[in-house]
C-alpha positions as CSV (number, residue, x, y, z in Angstrom):
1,X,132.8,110.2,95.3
2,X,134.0,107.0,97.5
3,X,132.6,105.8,100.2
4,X,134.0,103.4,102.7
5,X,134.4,99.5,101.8
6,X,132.1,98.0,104.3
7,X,131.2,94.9,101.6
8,X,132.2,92.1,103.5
9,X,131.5,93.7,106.9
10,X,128.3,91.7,107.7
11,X,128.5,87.4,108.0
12,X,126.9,86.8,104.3
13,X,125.2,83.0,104.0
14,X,126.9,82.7,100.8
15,X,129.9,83.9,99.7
16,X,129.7,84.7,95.7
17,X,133.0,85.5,93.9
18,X,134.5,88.9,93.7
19,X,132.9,90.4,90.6
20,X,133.8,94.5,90.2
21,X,130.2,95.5,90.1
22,X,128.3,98.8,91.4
23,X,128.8,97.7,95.0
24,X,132.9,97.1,94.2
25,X,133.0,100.2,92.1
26,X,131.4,102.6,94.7
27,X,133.9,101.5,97.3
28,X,137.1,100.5,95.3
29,X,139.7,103.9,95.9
30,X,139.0,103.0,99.9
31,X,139.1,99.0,99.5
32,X,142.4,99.1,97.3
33,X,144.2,101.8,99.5
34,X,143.2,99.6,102.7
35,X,144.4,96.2,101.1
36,X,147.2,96.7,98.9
37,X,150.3,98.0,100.7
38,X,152.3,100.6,98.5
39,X,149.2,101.3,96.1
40,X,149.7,105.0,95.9
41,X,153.6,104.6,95.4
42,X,152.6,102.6,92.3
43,X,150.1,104.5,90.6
44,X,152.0,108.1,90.9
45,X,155.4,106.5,89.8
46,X,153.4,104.6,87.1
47,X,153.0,108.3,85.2
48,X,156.5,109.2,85.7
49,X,157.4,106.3,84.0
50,X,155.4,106.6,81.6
51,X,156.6,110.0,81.2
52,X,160.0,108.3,80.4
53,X,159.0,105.5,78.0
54,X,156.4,107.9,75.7
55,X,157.1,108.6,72.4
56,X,155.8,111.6,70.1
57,X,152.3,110.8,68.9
58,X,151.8,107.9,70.9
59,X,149.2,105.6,72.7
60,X,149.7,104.9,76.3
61,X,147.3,101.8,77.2
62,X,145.7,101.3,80.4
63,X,144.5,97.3,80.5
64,X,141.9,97.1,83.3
65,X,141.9,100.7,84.1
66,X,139.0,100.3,86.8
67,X,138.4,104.0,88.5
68,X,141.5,105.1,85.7
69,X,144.0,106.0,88.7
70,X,146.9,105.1,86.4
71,X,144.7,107.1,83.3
72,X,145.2,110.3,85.7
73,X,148.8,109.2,86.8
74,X,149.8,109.3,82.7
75,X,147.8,112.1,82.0
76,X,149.7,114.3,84.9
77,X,152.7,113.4,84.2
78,X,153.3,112.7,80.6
79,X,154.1,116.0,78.2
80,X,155.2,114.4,75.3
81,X,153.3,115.9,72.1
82,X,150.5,114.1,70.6
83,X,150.3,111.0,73.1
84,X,146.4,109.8,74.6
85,X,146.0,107.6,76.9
86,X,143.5,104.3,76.4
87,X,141.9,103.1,79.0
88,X,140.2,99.9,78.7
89,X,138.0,97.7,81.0
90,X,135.3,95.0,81.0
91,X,133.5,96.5,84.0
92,X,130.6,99.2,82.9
93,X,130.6,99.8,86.5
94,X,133.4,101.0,86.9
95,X,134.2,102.1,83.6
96,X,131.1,104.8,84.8
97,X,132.6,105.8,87.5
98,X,135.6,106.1,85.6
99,X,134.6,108.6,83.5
100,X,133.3,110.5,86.8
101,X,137.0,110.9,87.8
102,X,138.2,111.9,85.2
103,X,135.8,114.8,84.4
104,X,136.5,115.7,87.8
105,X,140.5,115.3,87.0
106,X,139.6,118.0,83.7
107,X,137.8,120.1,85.6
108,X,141.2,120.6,88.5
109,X,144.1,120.6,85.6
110,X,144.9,122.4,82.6
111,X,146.7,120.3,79.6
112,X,146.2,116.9,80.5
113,X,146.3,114.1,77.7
114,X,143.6,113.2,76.4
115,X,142.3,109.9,77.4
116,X,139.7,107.4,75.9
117,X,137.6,104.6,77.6
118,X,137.0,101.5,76.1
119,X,134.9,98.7,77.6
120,X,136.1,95.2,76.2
121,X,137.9,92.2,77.3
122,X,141.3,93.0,77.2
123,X,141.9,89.5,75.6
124,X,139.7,90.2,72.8
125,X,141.5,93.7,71.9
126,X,143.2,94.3,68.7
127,X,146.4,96.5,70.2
128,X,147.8,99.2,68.1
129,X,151.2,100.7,68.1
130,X,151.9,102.1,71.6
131,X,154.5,103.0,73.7
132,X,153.7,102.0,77.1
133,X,150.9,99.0,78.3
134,X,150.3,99.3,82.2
135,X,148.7,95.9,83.6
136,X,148.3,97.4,86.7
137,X,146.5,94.3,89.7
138,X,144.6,92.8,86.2
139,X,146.8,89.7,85.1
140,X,146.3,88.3,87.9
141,X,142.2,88.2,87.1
142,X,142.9,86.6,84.2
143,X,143.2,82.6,83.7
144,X,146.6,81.4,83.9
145,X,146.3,79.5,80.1
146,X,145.4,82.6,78.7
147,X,148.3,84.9,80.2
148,X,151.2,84.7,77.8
149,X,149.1,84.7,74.8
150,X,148.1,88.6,76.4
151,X,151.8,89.4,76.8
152,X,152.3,88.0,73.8
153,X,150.3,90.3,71.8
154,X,151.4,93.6,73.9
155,X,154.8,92.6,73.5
156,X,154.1,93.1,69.4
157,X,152.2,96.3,70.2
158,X,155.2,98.0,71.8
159,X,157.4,100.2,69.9
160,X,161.1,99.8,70.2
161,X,161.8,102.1,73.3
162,X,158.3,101.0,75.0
163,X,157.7,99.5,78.0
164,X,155.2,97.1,79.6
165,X,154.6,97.9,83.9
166,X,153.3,95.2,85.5
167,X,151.9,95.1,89.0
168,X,150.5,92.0,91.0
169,X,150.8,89.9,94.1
170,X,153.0,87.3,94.4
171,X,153.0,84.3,95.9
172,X,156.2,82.4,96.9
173,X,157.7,79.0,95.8
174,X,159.6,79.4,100.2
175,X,156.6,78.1,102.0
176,X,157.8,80.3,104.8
177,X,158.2,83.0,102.8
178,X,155.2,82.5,102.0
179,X,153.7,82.2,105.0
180,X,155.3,85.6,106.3
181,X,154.8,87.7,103.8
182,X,151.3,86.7,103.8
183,X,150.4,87.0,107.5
184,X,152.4,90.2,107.6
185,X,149.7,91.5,104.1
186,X,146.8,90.1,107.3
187,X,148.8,93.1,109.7
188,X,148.3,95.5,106.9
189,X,144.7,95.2,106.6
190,X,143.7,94.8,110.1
191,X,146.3,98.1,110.9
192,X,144.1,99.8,108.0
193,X,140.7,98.6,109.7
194,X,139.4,95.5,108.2
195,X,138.2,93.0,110.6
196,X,139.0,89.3,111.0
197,X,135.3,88.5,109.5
198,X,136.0,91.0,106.9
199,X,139.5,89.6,106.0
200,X,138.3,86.0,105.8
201,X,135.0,86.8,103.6
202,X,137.4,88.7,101.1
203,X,139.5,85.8,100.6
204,X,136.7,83.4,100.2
205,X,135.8,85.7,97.4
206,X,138.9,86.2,95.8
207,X,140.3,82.7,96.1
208,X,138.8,81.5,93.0
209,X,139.0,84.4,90.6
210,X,142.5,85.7,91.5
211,X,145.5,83.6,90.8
212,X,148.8,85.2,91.9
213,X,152.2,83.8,90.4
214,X,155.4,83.6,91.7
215,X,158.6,86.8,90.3
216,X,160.1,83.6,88.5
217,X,157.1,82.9,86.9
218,X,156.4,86.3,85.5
219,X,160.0,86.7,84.5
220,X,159.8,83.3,82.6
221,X,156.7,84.3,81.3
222,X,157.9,87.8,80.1
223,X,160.6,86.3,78.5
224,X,158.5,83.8,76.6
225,X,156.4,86.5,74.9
226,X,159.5,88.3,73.7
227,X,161.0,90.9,76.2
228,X,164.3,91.1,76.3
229,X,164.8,92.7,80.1
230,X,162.6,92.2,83.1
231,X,163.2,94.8,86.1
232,X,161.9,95.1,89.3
233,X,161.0,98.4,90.5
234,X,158.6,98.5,93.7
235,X,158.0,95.6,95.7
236,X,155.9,96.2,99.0
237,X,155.5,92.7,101.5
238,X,153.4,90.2,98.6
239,X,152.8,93.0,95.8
240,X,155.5,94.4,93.4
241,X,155.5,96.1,90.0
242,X,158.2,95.5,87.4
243,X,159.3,96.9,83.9
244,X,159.1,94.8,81.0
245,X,161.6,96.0,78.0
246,X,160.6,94.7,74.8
């Protein structure tokens, strides 16, 4: 169902920014294996935690689901009676190929969760009760004002026991830090594939609709919109995922 990301592989006159349209959506399960070091590890682990956070009767939310490989991670690994999983994205791109996936994922397993898609702007939601929130690579895509008013309102979503998992790229306040981890992210794609023209068209792209923060910055964030523990869980060269207690 994917085919191999070749998007940036020819010199473009004009760069546009990275929207995830048809071209994105067709390609993403290659581009995101290729560029984000430890992507698998996340995703699997992200259903066996949410295997530990859900609660009887429960919603597990998915904020910026994309292709829905968290959806299938929850609904694999969580058994607990009653929960769905709801997945929700602003991209009908990908939410279509989405719900490709996951047909595919019914047709190869027996007793899965049941899981709804919803396209929307995950700042324009109205969350209910739910046990777990993955924000799995989507802060990051969304502006920096608007970010703790998000965490804001998941935090009051979560039932006591629930969880937030949050995975994004960091950036580092140590320029050198910086500077290594970053060039040592460059190793990682080129060892996956990507060439130099490649690399540098994808950052052109990017630069202007992704924003990384720095750990600090998401703990102080966290902790402004009401969670009383922030741990970190995975962290891979410049990406990480932590857990968010409320």
């Amino acid at each position: 169902m994917s085919e191999s990301d070749r998007i940036f592989s020819q010199p473009l006159d004009h760069v546009a920014d990275f929207t995830f349209n048809e071209d994105v959506a067709r390609v993403f399960p290659d581009m995101i294996k290729r560029s984000v070091p430890g992507y698998p590890t996340i995703v699997e682990n992200i259903g066996v935690l949410g295997a530990r956070f859900a609660q009887p009767g429960s919603r597990l939310y998915d904020l910026g689901c994309s292709l829905g490989a968290v959806t299938q991670a929850l609904r694999r690994h969580v058994k607990t009676d009653g929960c769905r999983v709801i997945g929700v994205d602003n991209s009908a791109a990908m939410l279509a190929r989405c719900r490709e996936y996951l047909s595919a994922q019914d047709a190869m397993y027996q007793e899965l969760l049941p899981a709804e898609l919803v396209e929307a702007d995950i700042l324009q939601m109205d969350f209910q009760p739910c046990a777990l929130v993955a924000l799995n690579f989507t802060l990051q895509f969304i502006e920096p004002e608007r970010r703790l008013e998000l965490l804001q309102r998941i935090r009051q979503a979560l039932l006591p026991g629930g969880a937030l998992i949050l995975s994004e790229k960091l950036r580092f306040a140590d320029a050198a830090e910086h500077e290594l981890l970053n060039e040592l992210h460059l190793d990682f794609k080129r060892a996956n594939g990507y060439s130099e023209l490649e690399i540098a068209q994808k950052r052109t792209a990017i630069e202007n609709v992704m924003r990384p923060d720095t750990l600090e910055e998401h703990r102080e964030r966290l902790a402004q919109a009401g969670f009383s523990k922030v741990v970190l869980w995975f962290q891979c060269l410049n990406f990480a995922s932590l857990i968010a207690l409320p």
